[in-house]
mmCIF file of the C-alpha atoms, coordinates in Angstrom:
data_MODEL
# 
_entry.id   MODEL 
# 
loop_
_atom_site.group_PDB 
_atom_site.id 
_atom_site.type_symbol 
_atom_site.label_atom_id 
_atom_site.label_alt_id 
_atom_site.label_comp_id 
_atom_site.label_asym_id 
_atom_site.label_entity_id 
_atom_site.label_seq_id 
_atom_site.pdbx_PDB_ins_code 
_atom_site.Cartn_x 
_atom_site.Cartn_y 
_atom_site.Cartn_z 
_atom_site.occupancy 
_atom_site.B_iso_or_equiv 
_atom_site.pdbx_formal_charge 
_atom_site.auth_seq_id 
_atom_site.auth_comp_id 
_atom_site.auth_asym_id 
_atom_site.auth_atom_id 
_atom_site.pdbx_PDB_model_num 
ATOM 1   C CA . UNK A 1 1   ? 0.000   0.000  0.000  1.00 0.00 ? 1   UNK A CA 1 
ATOM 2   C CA . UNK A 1 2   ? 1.231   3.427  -0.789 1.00 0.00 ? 2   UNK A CA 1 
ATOM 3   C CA . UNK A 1 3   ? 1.851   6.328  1.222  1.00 0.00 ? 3   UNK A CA 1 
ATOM 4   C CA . UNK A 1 4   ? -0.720  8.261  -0.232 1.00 0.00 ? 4   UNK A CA 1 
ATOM 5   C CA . UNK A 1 5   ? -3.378  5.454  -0.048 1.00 0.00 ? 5   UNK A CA 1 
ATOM 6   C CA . UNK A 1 6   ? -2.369  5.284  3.532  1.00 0.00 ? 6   UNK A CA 1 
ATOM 7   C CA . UNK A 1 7   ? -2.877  8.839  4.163  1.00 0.00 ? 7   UNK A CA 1 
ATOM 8   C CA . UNK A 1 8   ? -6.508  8.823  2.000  1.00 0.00 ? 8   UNK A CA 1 
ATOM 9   C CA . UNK A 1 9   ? -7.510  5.274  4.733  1.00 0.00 ? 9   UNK A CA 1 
ATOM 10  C CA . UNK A 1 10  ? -6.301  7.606  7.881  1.00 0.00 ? 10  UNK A CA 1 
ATOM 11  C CA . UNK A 1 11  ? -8.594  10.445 7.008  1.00 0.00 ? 11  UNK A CA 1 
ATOM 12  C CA . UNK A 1 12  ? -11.602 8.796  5.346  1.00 0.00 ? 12  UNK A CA 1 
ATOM 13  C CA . UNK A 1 13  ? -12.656 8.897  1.750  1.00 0.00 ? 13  UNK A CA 1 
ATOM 14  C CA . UNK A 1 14  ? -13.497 12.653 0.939  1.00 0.00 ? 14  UNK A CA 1 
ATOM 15  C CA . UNK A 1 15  ? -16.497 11.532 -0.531 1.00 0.00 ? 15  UNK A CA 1 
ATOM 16  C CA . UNK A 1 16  ? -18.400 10.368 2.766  1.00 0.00 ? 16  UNK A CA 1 
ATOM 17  C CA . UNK A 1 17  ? -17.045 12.831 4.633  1.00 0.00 ? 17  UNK A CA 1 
ATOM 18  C CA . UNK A 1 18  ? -18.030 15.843 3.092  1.00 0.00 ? 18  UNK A CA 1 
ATOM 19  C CA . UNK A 1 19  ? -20.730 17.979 4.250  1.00 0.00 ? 19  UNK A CA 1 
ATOM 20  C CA . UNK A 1 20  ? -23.000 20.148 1.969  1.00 0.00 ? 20  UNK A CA 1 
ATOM 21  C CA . UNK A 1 21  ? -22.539 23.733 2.213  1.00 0.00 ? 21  UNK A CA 1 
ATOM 22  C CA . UNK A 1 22  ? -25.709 25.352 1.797  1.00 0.00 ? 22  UNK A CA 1 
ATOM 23  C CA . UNK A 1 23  ? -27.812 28.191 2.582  1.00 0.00 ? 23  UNK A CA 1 
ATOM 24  C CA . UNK A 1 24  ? -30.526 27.334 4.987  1.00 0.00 ? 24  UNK A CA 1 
ATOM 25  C CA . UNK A 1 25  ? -33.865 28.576 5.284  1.00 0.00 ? 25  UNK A CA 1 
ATOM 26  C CA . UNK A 1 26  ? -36.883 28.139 7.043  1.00 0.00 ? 26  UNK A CA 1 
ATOM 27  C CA . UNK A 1 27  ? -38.478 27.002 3.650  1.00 0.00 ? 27  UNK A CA 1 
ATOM 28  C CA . UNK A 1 28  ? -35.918 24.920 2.601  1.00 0.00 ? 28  UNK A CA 1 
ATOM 29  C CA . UNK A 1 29  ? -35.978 22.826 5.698  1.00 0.00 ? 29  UNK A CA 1 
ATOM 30  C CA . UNK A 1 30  ? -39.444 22.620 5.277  1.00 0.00 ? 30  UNK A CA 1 
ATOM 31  C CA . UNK A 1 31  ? -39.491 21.247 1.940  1.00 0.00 ? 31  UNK A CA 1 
ATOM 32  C CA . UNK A 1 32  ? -37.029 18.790 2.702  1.00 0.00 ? 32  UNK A CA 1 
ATOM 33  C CA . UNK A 1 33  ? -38.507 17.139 5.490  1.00 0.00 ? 33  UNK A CA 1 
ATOM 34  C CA . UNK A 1 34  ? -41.891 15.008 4.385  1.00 0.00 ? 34  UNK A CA 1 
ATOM 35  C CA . UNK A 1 35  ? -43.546 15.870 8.002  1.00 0.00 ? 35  UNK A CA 1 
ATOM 36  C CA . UNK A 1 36  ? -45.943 19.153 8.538  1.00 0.00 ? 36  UNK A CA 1 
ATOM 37  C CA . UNK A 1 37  ? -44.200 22.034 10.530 1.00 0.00 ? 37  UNK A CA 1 
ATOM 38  C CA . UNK A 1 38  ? -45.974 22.863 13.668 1.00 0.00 ? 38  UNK A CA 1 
ATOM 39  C CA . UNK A 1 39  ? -44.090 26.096 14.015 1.00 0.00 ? 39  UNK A CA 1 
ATOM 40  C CA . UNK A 1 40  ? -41.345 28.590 12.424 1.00 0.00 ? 40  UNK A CA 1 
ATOM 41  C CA . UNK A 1 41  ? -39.264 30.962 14.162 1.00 0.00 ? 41  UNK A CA 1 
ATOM 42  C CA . UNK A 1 42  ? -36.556 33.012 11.944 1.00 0.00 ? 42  UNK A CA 1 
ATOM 43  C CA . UNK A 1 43  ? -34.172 29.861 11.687 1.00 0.00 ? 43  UNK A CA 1 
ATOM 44  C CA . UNK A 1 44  ? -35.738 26.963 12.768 1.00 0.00 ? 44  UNK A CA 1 
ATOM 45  C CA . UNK A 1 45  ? -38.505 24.853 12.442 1.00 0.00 ? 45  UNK A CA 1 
ATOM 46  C CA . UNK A 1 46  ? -40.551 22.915 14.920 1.00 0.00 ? 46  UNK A CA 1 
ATOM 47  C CA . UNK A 1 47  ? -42.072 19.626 14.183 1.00 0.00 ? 47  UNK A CA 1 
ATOM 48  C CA . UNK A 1 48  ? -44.367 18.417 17.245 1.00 0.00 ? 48  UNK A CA 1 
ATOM 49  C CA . UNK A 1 49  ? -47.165 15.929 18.180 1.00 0.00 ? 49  UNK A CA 1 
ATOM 50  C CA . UNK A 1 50  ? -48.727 14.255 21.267 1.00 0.00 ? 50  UNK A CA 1 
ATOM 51  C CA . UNK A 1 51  ? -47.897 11.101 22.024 1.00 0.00 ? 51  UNK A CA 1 
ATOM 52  C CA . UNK A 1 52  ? -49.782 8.605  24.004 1.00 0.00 ? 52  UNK A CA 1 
ATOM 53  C CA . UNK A 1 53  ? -48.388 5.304  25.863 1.00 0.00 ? 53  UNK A CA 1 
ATOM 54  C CA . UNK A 1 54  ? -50.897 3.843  28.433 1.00 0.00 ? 54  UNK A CA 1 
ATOM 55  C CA . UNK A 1 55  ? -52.331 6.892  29.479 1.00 0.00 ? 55  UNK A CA 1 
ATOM 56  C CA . UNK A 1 56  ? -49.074 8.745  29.778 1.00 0.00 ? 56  UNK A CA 1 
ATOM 57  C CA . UNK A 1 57  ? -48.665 11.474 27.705 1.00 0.00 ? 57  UNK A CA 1 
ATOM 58  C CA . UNK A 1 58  ? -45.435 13.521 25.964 1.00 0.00 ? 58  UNK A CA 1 
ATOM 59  C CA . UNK A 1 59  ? -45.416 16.505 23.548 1.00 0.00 ? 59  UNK A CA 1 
ATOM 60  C CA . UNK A 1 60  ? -42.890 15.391 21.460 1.00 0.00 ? 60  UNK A CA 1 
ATOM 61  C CA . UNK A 1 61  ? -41.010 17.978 19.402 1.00 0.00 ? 61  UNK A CA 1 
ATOM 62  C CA . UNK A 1 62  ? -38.170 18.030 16.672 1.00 0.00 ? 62  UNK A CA 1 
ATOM 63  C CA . UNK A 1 63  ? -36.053 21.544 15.761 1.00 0.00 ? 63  UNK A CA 1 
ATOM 64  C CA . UNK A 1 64  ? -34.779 21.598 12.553 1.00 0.00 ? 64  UNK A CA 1 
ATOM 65  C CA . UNK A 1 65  ? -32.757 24.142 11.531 1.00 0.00 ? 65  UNK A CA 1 
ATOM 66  C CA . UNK A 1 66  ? -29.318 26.495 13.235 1.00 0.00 ? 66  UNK A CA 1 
ATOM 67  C CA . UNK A 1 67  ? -30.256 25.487 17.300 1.00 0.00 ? 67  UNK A CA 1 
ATOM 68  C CA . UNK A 1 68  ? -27.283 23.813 18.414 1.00 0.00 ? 68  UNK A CA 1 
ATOM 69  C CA . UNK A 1 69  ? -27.350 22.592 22.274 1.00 0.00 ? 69  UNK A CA 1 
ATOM 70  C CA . UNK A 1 70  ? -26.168 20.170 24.935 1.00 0.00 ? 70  UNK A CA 1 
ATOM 71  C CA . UNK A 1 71  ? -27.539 20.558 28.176 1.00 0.00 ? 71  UNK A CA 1 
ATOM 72  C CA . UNK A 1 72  ? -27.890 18.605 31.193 1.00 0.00 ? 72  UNK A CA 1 
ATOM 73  C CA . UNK A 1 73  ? -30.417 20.957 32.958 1.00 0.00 ? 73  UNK A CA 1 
ATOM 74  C CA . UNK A 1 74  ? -33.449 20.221 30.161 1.00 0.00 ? 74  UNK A CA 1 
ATOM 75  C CA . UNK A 1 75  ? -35.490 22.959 28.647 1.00 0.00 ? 75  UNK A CA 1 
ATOM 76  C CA . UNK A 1 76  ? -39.050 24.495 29.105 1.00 0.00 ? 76  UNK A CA 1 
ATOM 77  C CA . UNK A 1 77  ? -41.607 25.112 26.682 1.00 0.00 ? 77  UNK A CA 1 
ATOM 78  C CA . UNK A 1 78  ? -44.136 28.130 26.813 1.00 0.00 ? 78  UNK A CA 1 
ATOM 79  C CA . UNK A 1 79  ? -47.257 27.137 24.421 1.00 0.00 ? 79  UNK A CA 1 
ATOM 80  C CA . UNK A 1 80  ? -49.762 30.019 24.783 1.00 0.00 ? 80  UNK A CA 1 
ATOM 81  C CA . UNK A 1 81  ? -53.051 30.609 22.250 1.00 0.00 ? 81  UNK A CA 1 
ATOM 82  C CA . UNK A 1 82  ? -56.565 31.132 22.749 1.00 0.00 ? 82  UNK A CA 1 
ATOM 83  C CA . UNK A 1 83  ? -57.633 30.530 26.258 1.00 0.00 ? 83  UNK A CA 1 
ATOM 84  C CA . UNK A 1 84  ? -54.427 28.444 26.499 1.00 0.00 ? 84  UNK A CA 1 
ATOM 85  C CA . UNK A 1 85  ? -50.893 29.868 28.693 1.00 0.00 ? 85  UNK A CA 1 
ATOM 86  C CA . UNK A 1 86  ? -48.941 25.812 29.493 1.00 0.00 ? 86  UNK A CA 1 
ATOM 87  C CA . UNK A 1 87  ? -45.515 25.642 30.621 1.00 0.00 ? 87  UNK A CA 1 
ATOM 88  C CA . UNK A 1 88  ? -43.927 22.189 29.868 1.00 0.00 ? 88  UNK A CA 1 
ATOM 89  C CA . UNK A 1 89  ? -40.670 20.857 31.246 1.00 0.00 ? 89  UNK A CA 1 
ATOM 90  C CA . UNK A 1 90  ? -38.641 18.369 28.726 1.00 0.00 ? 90  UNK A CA 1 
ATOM 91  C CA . UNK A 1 91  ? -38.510 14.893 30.192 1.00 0.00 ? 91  UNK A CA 1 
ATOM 92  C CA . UNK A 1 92  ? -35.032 14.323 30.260 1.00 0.00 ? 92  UNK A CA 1 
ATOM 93  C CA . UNK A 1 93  ? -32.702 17.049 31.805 1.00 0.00 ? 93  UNK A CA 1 
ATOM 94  C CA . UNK A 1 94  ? -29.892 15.541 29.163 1.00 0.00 ? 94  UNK A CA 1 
ATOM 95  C CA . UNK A 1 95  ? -30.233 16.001 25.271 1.00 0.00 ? 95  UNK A CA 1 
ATOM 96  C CA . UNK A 1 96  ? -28.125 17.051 22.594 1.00 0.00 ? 96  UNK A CA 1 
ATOM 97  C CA . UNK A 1 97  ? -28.182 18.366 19.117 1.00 0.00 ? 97  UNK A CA 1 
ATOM 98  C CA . UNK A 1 98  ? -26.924 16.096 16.175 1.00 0.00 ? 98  UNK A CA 1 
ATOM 99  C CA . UNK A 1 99  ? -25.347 17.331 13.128 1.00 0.00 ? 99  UNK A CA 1 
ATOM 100 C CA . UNK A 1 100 ? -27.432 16.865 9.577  1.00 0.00 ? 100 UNK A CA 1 
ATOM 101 C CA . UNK A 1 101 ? -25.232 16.273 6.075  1.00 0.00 ? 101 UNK A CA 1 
ATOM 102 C CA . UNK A 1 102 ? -26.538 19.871 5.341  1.00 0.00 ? 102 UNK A CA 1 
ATOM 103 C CA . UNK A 1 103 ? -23.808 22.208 6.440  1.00 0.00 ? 103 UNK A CA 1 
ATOM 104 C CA . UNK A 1 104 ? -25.508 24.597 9.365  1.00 0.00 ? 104 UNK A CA 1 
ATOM 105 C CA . UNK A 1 105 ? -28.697 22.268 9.702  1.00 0.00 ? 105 UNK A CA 1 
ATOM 106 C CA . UNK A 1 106 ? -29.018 20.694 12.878 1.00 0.00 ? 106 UNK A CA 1 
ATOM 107 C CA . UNK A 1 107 ? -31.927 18.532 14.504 1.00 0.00 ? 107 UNK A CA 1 
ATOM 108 C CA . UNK A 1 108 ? -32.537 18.326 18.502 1.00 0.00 ? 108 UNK A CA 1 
ATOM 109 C CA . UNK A 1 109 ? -35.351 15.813 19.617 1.00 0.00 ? 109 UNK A CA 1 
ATOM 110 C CA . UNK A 1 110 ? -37.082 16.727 22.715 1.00 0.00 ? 110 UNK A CA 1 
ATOM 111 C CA . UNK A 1 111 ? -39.503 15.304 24.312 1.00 0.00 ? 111 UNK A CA 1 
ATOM 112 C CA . UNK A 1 112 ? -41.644 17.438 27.254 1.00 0.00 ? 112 UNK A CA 1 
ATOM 113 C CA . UNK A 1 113 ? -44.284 16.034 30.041 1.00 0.00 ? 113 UNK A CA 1 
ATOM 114 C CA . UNK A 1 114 ? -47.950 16.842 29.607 1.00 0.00 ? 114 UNK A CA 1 
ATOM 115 C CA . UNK A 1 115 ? -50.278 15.095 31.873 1.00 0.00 ? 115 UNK A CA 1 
ATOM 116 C CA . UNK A 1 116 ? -54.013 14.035 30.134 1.00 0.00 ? 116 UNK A CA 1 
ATOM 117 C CA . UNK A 1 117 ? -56.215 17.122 31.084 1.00 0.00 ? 117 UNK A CA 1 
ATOM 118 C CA . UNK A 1 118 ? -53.639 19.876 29.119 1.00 0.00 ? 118 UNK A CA 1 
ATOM 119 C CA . UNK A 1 119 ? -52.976 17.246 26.363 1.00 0.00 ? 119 UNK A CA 1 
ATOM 120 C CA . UNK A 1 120 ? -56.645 17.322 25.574 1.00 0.00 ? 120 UNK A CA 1 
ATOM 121 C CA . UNK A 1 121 ? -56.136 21.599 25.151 1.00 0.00 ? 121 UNK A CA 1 
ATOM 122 C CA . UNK A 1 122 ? -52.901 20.666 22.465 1.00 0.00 ? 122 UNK A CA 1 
ATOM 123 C CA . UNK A 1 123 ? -54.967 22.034 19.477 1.00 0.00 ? 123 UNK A CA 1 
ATOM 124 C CA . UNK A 1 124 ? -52.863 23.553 16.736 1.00 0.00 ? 124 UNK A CA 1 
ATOM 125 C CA . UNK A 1 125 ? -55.661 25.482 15.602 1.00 0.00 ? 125 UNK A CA 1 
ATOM 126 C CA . UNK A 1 126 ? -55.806 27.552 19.134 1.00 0.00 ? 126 UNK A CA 1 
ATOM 127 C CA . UNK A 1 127 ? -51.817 27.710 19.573 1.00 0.00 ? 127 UNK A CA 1 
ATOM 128 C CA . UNK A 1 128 ? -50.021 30.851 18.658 1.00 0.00 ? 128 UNK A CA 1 
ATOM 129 C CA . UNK A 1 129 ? -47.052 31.151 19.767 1.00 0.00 ? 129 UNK A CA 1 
ATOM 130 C CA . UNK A 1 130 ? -44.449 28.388 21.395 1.00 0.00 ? 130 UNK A CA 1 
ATOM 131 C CA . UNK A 1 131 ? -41.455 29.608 23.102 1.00 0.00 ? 131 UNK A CA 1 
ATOM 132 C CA . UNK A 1 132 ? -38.562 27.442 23.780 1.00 0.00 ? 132 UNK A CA 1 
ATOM 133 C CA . UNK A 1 133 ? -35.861 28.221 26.655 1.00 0.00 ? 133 UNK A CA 1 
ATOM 134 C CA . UNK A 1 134 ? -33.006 25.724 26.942 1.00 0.00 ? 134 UNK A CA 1 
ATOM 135 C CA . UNK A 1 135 ? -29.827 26.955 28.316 1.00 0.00 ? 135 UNK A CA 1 
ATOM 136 C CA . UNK A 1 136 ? -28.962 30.282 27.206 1.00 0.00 ? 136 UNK A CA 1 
ATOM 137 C CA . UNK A 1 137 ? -31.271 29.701 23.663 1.00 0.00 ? 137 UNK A CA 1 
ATOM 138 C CA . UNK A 1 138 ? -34.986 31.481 24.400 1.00 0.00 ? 138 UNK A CA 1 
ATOM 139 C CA . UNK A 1 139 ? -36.864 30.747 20.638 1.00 0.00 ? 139 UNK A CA 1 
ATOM 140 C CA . UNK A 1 140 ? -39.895 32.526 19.653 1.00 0.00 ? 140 UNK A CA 1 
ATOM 141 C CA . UNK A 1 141 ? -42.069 30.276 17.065 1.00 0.00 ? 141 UNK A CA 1 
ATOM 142 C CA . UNK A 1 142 ? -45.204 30.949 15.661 1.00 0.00 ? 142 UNK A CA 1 
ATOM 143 C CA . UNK A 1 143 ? -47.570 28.273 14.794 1.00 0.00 ? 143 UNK A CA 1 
ATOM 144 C CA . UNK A 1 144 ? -48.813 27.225 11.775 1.00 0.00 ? 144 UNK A CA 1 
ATOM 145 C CA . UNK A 1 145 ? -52.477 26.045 12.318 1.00 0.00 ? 145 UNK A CA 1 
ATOM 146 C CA . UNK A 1 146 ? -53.116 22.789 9.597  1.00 0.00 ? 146 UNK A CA 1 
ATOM 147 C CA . UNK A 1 147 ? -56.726 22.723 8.445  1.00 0.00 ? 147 UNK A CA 1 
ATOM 148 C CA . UNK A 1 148 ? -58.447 25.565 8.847  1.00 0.00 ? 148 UNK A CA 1 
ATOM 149 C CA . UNK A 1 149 ? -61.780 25.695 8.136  1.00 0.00 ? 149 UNK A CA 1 
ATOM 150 C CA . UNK A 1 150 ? -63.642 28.884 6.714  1.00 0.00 ? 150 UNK A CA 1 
# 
């Protein structure tokens, strides 16, 4: 083997290491990723849901987009709307933010506690604003309702 094989081996083929530079934007995270958005804020977008296990229930949200975080002291998340001010603490006080192939585009999964008689007020249609705090990140998003009907 040659020294120049041997040097291309020790630092990976440049092929599957290289990460796309790109220009990210709220939109083009958003067309890339199959799911509905919940919410935007200026760089990121959330993807959320409720999730149900034998009567215990989770909010469970996905950021996509320039958040990048490792905490071991969770985060909180402010949903207000009509008739509707909940403040939700993330489950586990550890998570971190993985790295995407797109150059700037990160994703952090967390999930946050909800207990049956405010998962019943989760209504994207009556949410306007989420606000995320986690470590020294506060994010403003602003819903997107899904089928509205006129």
């Amino acid at each position: 083997m040659s020294f120049i094989t041997k040097l291309k081996s020790a630092f990976g083929s440049s092929n599957t290491n290289k990460t796309i530079a790109t220009q990210d934007t709220t939109d083009a995270i958003m067309k890339d990723v199959d799911n509905k958005p919940f919410a935007v804020s200026n760089q990121n977008v959330l993807y959320a849901g409720l999730n149900e296990l034998g009567g215990y229930f989770c909010f469970q949200t996905v950021i996509v987009g320039t958040l990048e975080v490792k905490t071991k002291k969770g985060a909180q998340l402010t949903i207000v709307g009509k008739g509707l001010n909940l403040v939700l603490k993330s489950e586990s006080v550890e998570f971190e933010t993985e790295a995407t192939a797109l150059k700037g585009r990160m994703v952090t999964k967390i999930d946050f506690q909800i207990d049956e008689k405010n998962a019943g007020k989760i209504d994207p249609l009556k949410i306007d604003e989420l606000t995320l705090n986690c470590k020294k990140h506060e994010i403003i998003f602003t819903a997107i309702a899904h089928d509205k009907k006129k």
